[in-house]
N, C-alpha and C positions, 0 to 999 in steps of 0.2 A: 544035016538034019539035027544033030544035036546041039549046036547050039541056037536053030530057031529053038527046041523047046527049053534052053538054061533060058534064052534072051526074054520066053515070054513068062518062064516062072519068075525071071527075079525081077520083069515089069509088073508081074502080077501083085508080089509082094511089094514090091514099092506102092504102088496105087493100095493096099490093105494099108500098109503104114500109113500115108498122107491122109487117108481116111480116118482110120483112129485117129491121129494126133488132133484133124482136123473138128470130129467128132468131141475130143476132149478138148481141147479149147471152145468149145460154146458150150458146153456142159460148165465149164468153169469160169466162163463171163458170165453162164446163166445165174450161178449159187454166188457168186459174186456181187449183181446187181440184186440179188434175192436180200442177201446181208446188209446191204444199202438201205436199203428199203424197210427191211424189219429195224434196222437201227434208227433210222429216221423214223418211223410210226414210236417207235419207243421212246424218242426226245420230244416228237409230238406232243404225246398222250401225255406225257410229262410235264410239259410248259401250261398244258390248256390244264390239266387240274391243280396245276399251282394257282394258274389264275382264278380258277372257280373256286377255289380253298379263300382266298383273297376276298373275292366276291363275297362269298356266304358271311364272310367273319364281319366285313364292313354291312352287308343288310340288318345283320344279326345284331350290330354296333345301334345303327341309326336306329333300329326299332323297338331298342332298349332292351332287347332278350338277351343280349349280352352286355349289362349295364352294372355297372362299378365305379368308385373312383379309377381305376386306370387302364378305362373301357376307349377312353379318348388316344390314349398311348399307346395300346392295342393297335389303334386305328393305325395309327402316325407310320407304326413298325411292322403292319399286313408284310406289305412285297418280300419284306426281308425274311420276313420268319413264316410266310408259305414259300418260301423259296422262287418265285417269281424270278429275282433278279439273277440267280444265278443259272436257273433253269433257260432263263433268255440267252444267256451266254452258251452255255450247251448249245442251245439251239442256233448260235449262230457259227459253230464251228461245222455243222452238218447238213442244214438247207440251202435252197436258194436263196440269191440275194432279195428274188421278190419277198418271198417267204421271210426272211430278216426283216424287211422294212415294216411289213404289216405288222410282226411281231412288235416293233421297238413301239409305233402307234399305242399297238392295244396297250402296252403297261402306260407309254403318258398317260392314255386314258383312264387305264386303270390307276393310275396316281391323283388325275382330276377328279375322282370317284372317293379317293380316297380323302383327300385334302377335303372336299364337300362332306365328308363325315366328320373328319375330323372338327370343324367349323359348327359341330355340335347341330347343322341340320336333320328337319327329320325328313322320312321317306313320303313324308305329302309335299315337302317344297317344289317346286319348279324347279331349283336347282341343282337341286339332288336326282329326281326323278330323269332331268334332260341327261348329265351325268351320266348316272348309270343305266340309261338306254344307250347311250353313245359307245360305252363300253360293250356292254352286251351285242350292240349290232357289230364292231367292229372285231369281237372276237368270235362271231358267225364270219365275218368276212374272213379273217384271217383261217378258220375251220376250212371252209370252200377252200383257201389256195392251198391249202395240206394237202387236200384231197388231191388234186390236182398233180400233186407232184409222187403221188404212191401208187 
């Protein structure tokens, strides 16, 4: 008789044990995938307002509210000095690959946006305007597949 009850105390405690342990390992995948997540929104949000920093400075260029002699040079040096280029890097250490590709898109395009400023157009051309609609839709596109993965 007494070792049915040692056999089903130290069963009992083993099944407490396999529980907790089992309990804290998805408590700890859960704050794990939590940190993932929070860190990628955070390279996100980072990449998309370099590029809208980018954006504004080149609208702001062509429409001559930011007009100087070296409004043109401004232009030329956007990506670098809103950080664009390197924020893209960030971002490709931490997304998906989908998410990378769209990414790399939107700066060419956002460089075709920028070179059309730079080319001293203004925001009535054609070709400014096709530009930077192309950018603007493909960095909604690129927005959606963030979403997507948070």
């Amino acid at each position: 008789m007494e070792w049915t009850s040692l056999l089903s105390t130290t069963l009992g405690a083993f099944i407490a044990l396999a529980a907790s342990a089992l309990a804290d390992r998805r408590r700890w995948l859960r704050e794990r995938e939590q940190r993932s997540r929070d860190e990628r929104r955070a390279v996100y949000v980072a990449f998309l307002n370099a590029t809208a920093e980018a954006s504004e400075i080149l609208i702001g260029i062509a429409r001559g509210h930011d007009h100087d002699d070296r409004a043109l040079a401004r232009a030329g040096t956007v990506l670098r000095d809103s950080n664009t280029l390197a924020r893209r890097l960030e971002l490709s250490l931490v997304a998906d690959d989908h998410v990378v590709r769209q990414a790399v898109l939107t700066v060419t395009l956002l460089r075709a946006y920028r070179d059309a400023v730079t080319q001293g157009l203004t925001p009535e051309t054609d070709e400014l305007q096709r530009a930077r609609a192309a950018f603007n839709e493909q960095r909604d596109r690129l927005t959606q597949q963030m979403r997507g993965t948070l």
